[in-house]
C-alpha positions as a printed NumPy array, in Angstrom:
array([[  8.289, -20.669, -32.075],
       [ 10.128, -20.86 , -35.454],
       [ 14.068, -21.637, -34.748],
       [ 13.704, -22.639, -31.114],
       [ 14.981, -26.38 , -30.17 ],
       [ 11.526, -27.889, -29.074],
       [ 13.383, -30.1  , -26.351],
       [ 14.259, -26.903, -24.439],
       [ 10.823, -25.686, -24.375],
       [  8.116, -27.927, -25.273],
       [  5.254, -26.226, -23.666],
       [  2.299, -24.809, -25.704],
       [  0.843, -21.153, -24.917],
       [ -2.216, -20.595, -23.763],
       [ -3.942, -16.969, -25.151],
       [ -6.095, -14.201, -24.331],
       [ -7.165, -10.981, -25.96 ],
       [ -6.236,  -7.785, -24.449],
       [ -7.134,  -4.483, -26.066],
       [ -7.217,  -6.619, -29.363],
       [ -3.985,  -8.371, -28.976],
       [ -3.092, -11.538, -28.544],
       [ -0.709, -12.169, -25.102],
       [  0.017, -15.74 , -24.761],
       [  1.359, -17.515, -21.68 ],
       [  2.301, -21.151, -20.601],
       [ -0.066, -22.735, -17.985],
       [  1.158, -25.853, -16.579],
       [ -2.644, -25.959, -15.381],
       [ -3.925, -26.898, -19.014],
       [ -0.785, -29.557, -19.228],
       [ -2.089, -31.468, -15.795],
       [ -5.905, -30.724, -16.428],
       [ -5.171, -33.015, -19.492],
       [ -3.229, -35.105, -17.434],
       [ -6.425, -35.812, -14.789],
       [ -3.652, -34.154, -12.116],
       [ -4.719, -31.929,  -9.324],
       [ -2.566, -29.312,  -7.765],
       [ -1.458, -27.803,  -4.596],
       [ -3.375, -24.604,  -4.466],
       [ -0.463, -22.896,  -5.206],
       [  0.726, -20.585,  -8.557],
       [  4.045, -19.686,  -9.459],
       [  3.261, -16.179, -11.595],
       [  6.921, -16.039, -13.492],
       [  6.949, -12.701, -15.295],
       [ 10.039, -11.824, -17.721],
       [ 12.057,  -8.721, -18.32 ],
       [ 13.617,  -7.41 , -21.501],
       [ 14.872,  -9.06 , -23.403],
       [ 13.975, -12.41 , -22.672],
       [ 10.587, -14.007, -22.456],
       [  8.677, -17.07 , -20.714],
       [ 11.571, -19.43 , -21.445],
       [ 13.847, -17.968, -19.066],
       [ 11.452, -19.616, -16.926],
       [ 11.674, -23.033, -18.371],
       [ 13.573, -24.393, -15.03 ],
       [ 11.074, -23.254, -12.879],
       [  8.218, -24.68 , -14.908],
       [ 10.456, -27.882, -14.923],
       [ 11.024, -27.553, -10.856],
       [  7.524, -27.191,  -9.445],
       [  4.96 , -27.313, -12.629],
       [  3.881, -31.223, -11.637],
       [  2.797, -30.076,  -8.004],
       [  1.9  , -26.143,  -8.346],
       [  0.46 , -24.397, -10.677],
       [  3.157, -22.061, -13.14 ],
       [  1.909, -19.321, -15.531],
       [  5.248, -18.017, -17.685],
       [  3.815, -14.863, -19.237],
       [  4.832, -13.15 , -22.17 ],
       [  4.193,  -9.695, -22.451],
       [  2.498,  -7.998, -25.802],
       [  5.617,  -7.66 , -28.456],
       [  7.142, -10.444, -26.756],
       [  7.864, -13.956, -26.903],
       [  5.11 , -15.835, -28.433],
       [  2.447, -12.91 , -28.123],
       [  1.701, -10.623, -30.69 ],
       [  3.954,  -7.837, -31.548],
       [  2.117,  -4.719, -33.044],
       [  3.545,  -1.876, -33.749],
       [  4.208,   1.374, -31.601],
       [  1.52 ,   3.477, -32.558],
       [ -0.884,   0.089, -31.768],
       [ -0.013,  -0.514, -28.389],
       [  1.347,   1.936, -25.922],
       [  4.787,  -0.408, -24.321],
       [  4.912,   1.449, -21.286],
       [  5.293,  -0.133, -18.023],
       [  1.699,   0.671, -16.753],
       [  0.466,  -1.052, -20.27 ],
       [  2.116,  -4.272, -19.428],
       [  0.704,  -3.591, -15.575],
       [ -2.853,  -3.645, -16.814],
       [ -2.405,  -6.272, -19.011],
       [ -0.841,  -8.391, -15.901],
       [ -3.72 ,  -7.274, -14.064],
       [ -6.313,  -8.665, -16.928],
       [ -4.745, -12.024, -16.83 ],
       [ -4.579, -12.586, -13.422],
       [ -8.576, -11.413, -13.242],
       [ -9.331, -13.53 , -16.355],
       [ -7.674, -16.626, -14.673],
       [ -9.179, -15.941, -11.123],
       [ -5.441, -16.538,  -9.431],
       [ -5.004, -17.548,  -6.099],
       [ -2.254, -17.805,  -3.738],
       [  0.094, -16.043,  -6.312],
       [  3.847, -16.307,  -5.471],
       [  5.067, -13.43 ,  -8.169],
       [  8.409, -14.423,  -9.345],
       [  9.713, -11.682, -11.414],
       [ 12.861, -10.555, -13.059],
       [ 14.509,  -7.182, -14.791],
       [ 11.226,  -5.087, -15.584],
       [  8.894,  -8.075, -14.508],
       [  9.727,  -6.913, -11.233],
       [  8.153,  -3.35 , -11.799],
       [  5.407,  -4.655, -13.715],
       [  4.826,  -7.971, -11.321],
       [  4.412,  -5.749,  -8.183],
       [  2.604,  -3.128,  -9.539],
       [ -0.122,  -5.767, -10.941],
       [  0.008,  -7.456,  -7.519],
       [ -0.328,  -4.271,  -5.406],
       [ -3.713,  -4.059,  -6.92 ],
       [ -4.488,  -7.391,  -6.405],
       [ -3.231,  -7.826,  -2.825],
       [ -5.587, -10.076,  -1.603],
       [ -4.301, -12.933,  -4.081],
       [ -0.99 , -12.571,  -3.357],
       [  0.968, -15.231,  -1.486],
       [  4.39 , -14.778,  -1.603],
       [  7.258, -12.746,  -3.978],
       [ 10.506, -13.909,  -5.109],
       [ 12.472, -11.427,  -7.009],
       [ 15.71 , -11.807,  -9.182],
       [ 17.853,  -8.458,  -9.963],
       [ 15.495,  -5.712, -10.739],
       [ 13.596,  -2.754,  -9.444],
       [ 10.721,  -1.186,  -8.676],
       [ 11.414,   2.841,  -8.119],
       [ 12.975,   5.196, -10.194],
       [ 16.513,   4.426, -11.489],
       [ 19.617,   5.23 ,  -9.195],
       [ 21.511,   5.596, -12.306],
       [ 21.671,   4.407, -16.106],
       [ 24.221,   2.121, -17.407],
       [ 26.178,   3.262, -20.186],
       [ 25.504,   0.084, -22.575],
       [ 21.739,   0.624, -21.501],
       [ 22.265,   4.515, -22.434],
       [ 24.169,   4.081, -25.716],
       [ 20.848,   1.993, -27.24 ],
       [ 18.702,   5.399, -26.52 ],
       [ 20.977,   7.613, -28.275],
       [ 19.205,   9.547, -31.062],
       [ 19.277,   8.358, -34.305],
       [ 21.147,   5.411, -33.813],
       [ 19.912,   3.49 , -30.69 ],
       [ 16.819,   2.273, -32.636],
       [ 18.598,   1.126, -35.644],
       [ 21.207,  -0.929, -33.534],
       [ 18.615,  -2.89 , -31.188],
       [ 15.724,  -3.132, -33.866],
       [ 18.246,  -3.508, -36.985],
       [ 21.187,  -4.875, -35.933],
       [ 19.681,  -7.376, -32.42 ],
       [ 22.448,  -5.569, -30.762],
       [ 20.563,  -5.484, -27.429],
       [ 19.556,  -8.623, -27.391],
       [ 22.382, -10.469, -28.61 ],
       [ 24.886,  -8.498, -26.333],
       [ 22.987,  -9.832, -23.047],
       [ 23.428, -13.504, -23.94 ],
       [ 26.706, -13.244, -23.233],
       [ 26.621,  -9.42 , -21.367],
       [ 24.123, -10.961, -18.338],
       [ 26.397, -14.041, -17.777],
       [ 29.655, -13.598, -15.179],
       [ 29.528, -17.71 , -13.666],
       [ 29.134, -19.078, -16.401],
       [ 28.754, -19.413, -20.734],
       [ 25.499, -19.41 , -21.451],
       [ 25.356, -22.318, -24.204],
       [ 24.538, -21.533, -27.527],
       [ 21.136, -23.672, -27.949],
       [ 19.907, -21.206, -24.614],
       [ 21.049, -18.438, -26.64 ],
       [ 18.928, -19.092, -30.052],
       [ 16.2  , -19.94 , -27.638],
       [ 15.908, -16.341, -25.761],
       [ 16.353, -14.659, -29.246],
       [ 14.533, -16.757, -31.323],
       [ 11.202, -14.526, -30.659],
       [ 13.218, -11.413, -32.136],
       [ 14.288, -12.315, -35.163],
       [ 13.622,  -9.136, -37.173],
       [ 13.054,  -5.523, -37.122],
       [  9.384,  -6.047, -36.712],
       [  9.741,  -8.365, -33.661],
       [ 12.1  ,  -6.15 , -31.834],
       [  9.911,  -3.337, -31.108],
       [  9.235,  -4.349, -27.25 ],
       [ 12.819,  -4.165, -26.309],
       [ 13.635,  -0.983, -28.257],
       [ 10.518,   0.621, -26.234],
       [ 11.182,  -0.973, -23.087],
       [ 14.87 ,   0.75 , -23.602],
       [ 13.406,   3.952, -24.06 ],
       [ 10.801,   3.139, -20.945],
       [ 13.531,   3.674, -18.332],
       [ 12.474,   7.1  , -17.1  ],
       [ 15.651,   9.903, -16.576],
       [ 12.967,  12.632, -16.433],
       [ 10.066,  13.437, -13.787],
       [  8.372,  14.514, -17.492],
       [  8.297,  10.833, -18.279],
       [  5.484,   9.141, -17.989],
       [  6.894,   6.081, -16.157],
       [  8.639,   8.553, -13.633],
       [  4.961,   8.518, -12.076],
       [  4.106,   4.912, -12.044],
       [  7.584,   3.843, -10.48 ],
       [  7.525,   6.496,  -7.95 ],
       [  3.718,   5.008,  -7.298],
       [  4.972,   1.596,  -6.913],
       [  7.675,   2.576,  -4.748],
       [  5.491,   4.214,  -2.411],
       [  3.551,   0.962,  -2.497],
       [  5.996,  -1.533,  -1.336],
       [  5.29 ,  -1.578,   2.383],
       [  2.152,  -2.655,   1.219],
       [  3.43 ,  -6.014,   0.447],
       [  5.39 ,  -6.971,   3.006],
       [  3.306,  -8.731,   4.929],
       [  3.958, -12.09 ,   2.703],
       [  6.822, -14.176,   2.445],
       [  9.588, -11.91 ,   0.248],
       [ 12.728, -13.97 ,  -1.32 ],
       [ 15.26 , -11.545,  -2.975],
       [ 17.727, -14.02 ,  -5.207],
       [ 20.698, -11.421,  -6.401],
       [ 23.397, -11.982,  -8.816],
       [ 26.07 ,  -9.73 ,  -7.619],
       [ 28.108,  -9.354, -10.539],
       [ 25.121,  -7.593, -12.315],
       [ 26.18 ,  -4.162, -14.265],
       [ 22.445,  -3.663, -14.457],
       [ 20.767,  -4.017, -11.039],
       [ 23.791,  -3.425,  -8.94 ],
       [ 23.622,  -4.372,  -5.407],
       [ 22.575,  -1.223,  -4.181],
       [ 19.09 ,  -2.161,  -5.941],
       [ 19.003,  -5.075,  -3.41 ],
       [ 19.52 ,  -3.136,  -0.41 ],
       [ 16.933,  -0.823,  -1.298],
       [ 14.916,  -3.639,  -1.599],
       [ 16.201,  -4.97 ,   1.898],
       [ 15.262,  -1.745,   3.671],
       [ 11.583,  -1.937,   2.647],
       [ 11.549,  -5.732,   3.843],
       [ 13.834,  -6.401,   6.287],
       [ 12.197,  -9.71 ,   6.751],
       [ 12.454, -10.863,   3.313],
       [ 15.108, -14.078,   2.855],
       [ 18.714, -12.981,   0.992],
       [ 20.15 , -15.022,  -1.394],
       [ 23.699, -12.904,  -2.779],
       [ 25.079, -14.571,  -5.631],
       [ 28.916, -13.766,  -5.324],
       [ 29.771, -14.484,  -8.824],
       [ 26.474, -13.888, -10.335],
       [ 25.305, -11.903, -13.36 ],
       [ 22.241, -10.364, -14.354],
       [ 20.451, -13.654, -16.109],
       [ 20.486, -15.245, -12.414],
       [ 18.6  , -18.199, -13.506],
       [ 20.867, -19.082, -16.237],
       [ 24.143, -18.7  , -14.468],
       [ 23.418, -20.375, -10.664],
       [ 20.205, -22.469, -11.534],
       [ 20.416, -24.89 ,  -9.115],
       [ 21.14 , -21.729,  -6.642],
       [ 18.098, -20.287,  -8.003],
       [ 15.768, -23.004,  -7.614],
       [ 16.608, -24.025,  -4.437],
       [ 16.336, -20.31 ,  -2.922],
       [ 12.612, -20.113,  -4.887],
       [ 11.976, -23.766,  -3.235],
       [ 12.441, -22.604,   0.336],
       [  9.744, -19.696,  -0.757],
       [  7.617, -22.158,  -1.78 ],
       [  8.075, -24.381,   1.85 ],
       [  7.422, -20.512,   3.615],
       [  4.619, -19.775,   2.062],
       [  3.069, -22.772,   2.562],
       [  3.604, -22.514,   6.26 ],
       [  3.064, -19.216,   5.993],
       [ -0.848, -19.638,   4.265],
       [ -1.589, -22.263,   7.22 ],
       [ -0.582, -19.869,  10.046],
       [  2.674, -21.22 ,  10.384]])
């Protein structure tokens, strides 16, 4: 990726064709395969929201990658894959589902611990509701999966007519506003900045987070309304594995009542409420973060051997 410091994220993509596009991922499995390493059994699935991509993940692959196995995807008109436009590829949330789905299939995953984040988490359980039976464990940081509670105003302004798709696809304004807009602990530092937006670097590149914008459904007419109120209905499903909810509480986007929603499907998932958190959890507590997704990792271990 043109413009990104290679020290920060030095890990190739793997590819696959879907539907005649190219979605590209990072496989820590290819890296140790070259290596002559085996692994645990275990696969970290890290799936990204908007607008980042598979280098948000670049701790966890750093964490656990040289005992488990972790797949960073990046969905279609993000990151490294390919970024066609609009009227090629449909950028709803139950395209990136499928396309979640063909990966894992393609792969043959096993023992998937879904780590997910912003509208990873939508499309991360809805891919893994249909693929129960290879699901291990779920560790999820700030996001939802049922229809809205409400709509931030700085989410709202980039939908207005007219203007909301000239300011995120012209001007970055999306983008750029969350490296600094998702941070309350900390700075993010400006090499971690250049690195998220490095994949959207013109008006082309931008059209995934101007349609994931426009994705959030207000209206039971919208298309999305359907497949979040299906996922929602879903979630009881899941809780029969080990659940980790890791919440920065000083998030304008996912506000804590999207945790306890969360908390009153699984009551026996793990808490981790990050006081002076913001919405790029990873980024601002890292070391928070990791640990929380490393006692996952212990549970569902015990948890897979009838512990």
């Amino acid at each position: 990726m043109k413009n990104l410091a290679s020290d920060l994220f030095p890990h190739p993509s793997s590819e696959i064709s879907i539907g005649g596009h190219l979605l590209r991922y990072v496989d820590t499995d290819s890296e140790k395969a070259a290596a002559g390493d085996d692994t645990s059994g275990l696969t970290f699935l890290c799936v990204h929201g908007n607008p980042t991509w598979s280098f948000y993940y670049r701790r966890v692959i750093e964490r656990f990658g040289q005992r488990d196995r972790v797949i960073a995807v990046d969905h279609i008109g993000c990151g490294r894959s390919e970024k066609p436009p609009a009227d090629q590829f449909a950028y709803t949330m139950a395209a990136h589902r499928d396309n979640l789905i063909h990966l894992i299939d393609t792969l043959d995953l096993k023992n998937v611990i879904l780590i997910a984040h912003d509208w990873g988490g939508a499309i991360g359980l809805a891919a893994m509701h249909a693929r129960q039976e290879r699901l291990a464990g779920i560790g999820l940081l700030n996001t939802a999966a049922f229809p809205p509670p409400y709509m931030p105003q700085r989410i709202a302004a980039c939908r207005m007519p007219l203007l909301g798709t000239p300011a995120v696809r012209g001007l970055n304004l999306f983008a750029r506003a969350a490296v600094t807009m998702a941070m309350s602990r900390t700075k993010m530092k400006p090499e971690v900045a250049a690195g998220l937006l490095a994949p959207y670097d013109s008006w082309d590149n931008r059209v995934a987070i101007d349609r994931f914008v426009r994705d959030i459904p207000l209206e039971e007419s919208h298309p999305t309304m359907s497949t979040l109120r299906e996922l929602e209905a879903g979630l009881p499903d899941l809780g029969a594995v080990p659940i980790a909810l890791i919440w920065g509480m000083k998030d304008w986007c996912f506000r804590p009542e999207c945790l306890r929603r969360f908390e009153s499907v699984w009551p026996e998932a793990e808490v981790t409420e990050l006081a002076t958190t913001g919405h790029y959890v990873i980024e601002d507590s890292p070391e928070e973060t990791l640990q929380a997704i490393g006692r996952l990792r212990d549970w569902v271990q015990e948890h897979l051997r009838g512990g």
